[in-house]
C-alpha positions in Angstrom: -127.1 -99.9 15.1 -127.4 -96.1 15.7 -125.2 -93.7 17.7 -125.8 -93.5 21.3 -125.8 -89.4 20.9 -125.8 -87.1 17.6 -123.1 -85.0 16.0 -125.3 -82.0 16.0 -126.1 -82.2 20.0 -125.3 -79.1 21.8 -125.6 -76.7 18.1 -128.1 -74.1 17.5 -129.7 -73.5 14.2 -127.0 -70.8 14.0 -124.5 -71.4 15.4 -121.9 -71.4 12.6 -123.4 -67.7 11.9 -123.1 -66.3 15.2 -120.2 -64.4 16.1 -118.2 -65.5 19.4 -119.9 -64.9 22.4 -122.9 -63.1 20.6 -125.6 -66.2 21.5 -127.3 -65.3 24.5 -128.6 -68.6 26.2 -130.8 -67.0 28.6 -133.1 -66.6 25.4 -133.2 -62.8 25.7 -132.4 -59.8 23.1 -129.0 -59.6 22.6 -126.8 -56.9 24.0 -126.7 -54.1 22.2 -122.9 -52.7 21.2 -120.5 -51.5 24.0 -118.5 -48.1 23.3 -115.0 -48.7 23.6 -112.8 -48.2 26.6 -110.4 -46.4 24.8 -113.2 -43.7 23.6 -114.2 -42.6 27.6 -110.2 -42.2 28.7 -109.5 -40.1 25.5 -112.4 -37.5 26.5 -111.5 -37.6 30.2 -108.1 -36.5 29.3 -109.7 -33.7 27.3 -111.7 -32.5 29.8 -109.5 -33.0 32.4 -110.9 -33.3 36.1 -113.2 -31.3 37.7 -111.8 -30.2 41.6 -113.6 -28.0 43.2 -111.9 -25.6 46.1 -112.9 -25.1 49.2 -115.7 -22.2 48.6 -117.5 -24.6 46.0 -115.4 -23.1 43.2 -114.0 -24.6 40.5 -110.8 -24.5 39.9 -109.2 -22.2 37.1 -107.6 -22.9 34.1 -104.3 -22.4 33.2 -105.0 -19.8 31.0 -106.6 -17.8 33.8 -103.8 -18.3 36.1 -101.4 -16.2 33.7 -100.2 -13.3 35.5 -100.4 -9.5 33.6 -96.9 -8.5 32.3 -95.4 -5.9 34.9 -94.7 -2.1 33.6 -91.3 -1.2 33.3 -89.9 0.9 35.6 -88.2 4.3 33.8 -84.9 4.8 35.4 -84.5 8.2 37.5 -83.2 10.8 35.4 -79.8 12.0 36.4 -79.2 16.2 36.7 -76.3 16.9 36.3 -76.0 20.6 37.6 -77.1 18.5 40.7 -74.2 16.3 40.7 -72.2 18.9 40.3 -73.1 21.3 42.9 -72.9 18.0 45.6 -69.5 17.0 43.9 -68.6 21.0 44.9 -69.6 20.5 48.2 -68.0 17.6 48.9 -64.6 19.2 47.7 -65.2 22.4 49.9 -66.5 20.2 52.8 -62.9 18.1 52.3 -60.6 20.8 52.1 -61.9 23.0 54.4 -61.5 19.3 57.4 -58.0 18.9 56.0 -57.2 22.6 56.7 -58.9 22.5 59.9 -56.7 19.5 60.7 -53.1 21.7 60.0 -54.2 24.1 62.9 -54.0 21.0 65.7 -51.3 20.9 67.7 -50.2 20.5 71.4 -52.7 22.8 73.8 -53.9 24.4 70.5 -56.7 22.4 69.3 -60.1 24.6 69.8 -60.1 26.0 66.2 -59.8 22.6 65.1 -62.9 21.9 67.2 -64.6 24.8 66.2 -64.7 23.7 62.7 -65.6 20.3 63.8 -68.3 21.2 65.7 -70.0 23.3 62.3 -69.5 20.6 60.0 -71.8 18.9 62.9 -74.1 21.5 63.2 -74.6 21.1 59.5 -74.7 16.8 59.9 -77.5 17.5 62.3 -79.8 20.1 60.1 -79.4 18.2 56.7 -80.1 14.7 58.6 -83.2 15.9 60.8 -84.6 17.5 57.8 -84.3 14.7 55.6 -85.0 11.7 57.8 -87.7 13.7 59.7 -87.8 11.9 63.0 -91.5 12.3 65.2 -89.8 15.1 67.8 -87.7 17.0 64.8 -87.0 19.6 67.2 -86.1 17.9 70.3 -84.2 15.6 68.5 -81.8 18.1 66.6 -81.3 19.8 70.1 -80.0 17.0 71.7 -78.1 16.2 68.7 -76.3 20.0 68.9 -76.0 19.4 73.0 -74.6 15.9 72.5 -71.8 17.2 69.2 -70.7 19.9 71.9 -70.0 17.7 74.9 -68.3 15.3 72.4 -66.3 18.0 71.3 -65.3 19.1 74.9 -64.7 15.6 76.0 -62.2 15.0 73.2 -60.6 18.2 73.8 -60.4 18.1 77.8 -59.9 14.4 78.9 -56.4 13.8 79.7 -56.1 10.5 77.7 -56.9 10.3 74.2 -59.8 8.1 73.4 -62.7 6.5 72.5 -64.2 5.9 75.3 -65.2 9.7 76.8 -67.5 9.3 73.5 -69.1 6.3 73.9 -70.9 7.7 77.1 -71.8 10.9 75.6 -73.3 8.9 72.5 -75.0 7.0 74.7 -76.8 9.2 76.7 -77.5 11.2 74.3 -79.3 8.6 73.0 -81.4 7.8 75.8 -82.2 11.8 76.4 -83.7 11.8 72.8 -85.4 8.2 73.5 -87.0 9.3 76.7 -88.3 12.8 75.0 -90.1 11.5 72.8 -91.9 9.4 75.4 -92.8 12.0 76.9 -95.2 13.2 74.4 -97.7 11.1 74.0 -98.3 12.3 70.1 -94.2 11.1 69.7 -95.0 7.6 71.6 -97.0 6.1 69.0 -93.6 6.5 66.5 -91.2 5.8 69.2 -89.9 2.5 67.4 -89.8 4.0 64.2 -87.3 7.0 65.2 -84.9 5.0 67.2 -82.9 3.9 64.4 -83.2 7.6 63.0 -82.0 9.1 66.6 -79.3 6.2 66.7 -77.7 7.4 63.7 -77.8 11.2 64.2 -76.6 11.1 67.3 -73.9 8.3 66.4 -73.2 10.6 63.5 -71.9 13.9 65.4 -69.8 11.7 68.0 -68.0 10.6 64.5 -66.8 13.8 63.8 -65.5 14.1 67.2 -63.2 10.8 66.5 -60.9 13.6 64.5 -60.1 15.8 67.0 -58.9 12.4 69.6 -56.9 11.3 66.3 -55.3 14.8 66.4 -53.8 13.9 69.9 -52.0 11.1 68.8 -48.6 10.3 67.2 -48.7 10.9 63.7 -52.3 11.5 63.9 -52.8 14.8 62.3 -51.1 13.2 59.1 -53.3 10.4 59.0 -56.1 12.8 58.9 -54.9 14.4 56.0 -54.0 11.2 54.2 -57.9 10.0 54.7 -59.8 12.9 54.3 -57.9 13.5 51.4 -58.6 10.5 49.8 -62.2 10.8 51.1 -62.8 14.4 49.2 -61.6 13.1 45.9 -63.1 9.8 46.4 -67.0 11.7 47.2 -66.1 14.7 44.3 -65.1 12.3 41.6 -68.0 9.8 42.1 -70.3 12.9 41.5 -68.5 14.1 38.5 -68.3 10.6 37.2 -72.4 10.4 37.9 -72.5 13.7 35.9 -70.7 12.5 33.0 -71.3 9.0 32.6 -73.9 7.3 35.3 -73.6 4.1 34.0 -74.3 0.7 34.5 -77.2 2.3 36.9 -77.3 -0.2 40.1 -80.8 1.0 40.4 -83.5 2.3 37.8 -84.7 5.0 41.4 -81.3 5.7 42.5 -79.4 8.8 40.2 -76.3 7.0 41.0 -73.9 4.7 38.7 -71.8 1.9 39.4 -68.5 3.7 37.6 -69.0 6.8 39.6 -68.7 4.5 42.5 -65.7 2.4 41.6 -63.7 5.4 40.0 -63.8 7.5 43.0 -62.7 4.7 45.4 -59.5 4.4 43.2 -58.5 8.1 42.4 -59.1 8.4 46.0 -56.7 5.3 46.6 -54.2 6.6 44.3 -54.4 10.0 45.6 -53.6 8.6 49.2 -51.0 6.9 47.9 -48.8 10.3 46.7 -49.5 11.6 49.7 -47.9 8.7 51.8 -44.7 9.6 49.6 -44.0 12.7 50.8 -45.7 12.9 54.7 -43.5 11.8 57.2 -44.2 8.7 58.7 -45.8 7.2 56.1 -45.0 4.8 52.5 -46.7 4.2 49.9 -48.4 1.0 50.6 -49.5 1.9 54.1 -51.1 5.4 53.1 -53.1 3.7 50.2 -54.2 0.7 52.5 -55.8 3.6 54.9 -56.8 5.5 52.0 -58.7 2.5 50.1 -60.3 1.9 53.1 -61.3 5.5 54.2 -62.4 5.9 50.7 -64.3 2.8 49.8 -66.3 3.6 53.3 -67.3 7.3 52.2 -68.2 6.1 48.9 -70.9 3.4 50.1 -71.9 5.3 53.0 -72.9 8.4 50.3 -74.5 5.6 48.0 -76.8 4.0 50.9 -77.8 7.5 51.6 -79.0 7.9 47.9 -80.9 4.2 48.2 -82.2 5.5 51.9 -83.8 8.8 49.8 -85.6 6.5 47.0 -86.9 4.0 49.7 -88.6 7.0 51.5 -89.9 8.4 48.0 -91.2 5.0 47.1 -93.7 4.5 50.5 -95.4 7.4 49.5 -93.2 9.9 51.8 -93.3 14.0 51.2 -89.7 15.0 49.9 -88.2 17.2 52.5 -85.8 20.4 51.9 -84.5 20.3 48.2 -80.4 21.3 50.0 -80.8 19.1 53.3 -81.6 15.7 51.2 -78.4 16.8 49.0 -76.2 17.7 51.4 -76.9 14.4 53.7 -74.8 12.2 51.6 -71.3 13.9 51.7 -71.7 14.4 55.1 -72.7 11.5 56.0 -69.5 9.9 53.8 -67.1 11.8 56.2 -69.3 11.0 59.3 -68.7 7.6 58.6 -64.7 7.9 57.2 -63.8 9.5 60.2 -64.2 6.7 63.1 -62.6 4.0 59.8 -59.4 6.8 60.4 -59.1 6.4 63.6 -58.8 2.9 63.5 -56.5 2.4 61.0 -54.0 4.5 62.2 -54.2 3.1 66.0 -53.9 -0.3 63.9 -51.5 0.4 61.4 -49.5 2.6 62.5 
């Protein structure tokens, strides 16, 4: 008998030789070789994707996206005949305040007025000039007319305060507003010179803070305790910036961060010998109104300084060489005087 079916059934001619999956039973040519997988994700990841913006651009490579190194900037150079001429004025500007001061006393306070009313005189020239608001000229005549009636109001009301001020400030303020609306060359930069008006006009009425404190108890003594210490705070800042202007808080600003932090304490200190021999006054409580009268001038003089390289930095003409210099001491006092006034009404 035979087998119903052969061994061999179902076995090419070949089919020992052929690899796995190679025989092709359709009877056509066989496939030819595939790459591998492995091959096409390695050279995707090379050539990364292709995204396209919105304009049909490519997009750039990383290398072009690197940014050029910024230039440094070369600090300011610091004069020093500079710092010491406004280190000079300062002094003068201090003692000549303090002095003013001694001459106050019951029904006997117009000298002390007059020389009030200079040093604002001088506030308003050196401020107009350097800030250079659009109606100069209106605005440093309503500056003068407003220091005046300050003056007069601190001198002539029968109660010694700040109030009489506040209005005159005020509408002093809106008389320089409404000029420049006025003129319709001035209206176009009538938001720009608001804060500039604002602050000369604030700044006058300051000054007129001294002669109300001079009407009050042991006010004359407090002036010379903060003024005082506001002088030698200002002068030694300046000689400090002359000698050693160093670490420099700004590479535009002339100014360094010793000059800033040696004046506030020799003006402390120097508050603070004066508080041991003024009636009225210790130690302790003299330097507390001292540090504070002091550390006020000293940053109010420094902004101004960071106010002038702003200006010189948007492309602004400088303005008049001695009204730019003279801006910061003044505007160090302008600022110490209201700081006296309170901490005596405070304190003491």
């Amino acid at each position: 008998m035979f087998p119903s079916t052969s061994p061999d059934t179902g076995r090419g001619p070949w089919a020992d030789d052929a690899p796995d999956g190679s025989a092709n039973p359709a009877g056509g040519p066989a496939p030819g070789p595939r790459p591998a997988p492995a091959d096409d994700a390695e050279n995707r990841r090379e050539r990364g994707p292709r995204r396209f913006r919105k304009g049909g651009q490519p997009r750039r490579s990383e290398d072009d996206d690197v940014e050029p190194d910024e230039e440094p900037i070369e600090p300011v150079e610091v004069r020093r005949p500079l710092s010491l001429t406004v280190a000079g004025f300062a002094a003068l500007l201090g003692v000549g305040l303090v002095l003013g001061a001694q001459t106050a006393g019951p029904g006997h306070r117009l000298p002390f007025a007059i020389i009030v009313f200079g040093v604002q005189l001088l506030f308003v020239l050196a401020w107009t000039m350097a800030m250079r608001p659009p109606a100069l000229l209106l605005v440093a005549l309503t500056s003068g007319v407003v220091a005046a009636a300050a003056d007069v109001a601190a001198v002539q009301t029968d109660v010694a305060g700040l109030a009489p001020l506040g209005f005159v400030a005020l509408g002093g303020f809106l008389i320089g507003v409404l000029g420049q609306l006025v003129r319709r060359v001035d209206r176009v930069r009538v938001t720009d010179s608001l804060g500039t008006t604002l602050l000369i006009v604030v700044g006058v009425v300051a000054f007129a803070t001294l002669i109300t404190l001079s009407r009050i108890p042991a006010g004359t003594q407090a002036i010379t305790v903060c003024l005082v210490a506001t002088g030698v705070a200002l002068t030694v800042a300046r000689l400090t910036d002359a000698v050693l202007a160093w670490p420099r808080l700004a590479p535009q600003v002339p100014r360094g961060a010793a000059g800033v932090v040696v004046g506030a304490m020799v003006g402390t200190l120097t508050s603070a010998l004066l508080g041991s021999y003024l009636v009225g006054f210790t130690p302790t409580s003299a330097a507390l109104i001292g540090l504070v009268t002091a550390a006020t001038a000293v940053l109010a003089d420094l902004a101004v300084g960071y106010a002038e390289a702003g200006r010189l930095m948007a492309g602004e003409p400088p303005t008049m060489w001695i009204a730019r210099h003279m801006q910061g001491p003044l505007g160090g006092f302008a600022l110490a005087a209201p700081a006296a006034y309170a901490m005596c009404v405070l304190f003491l």
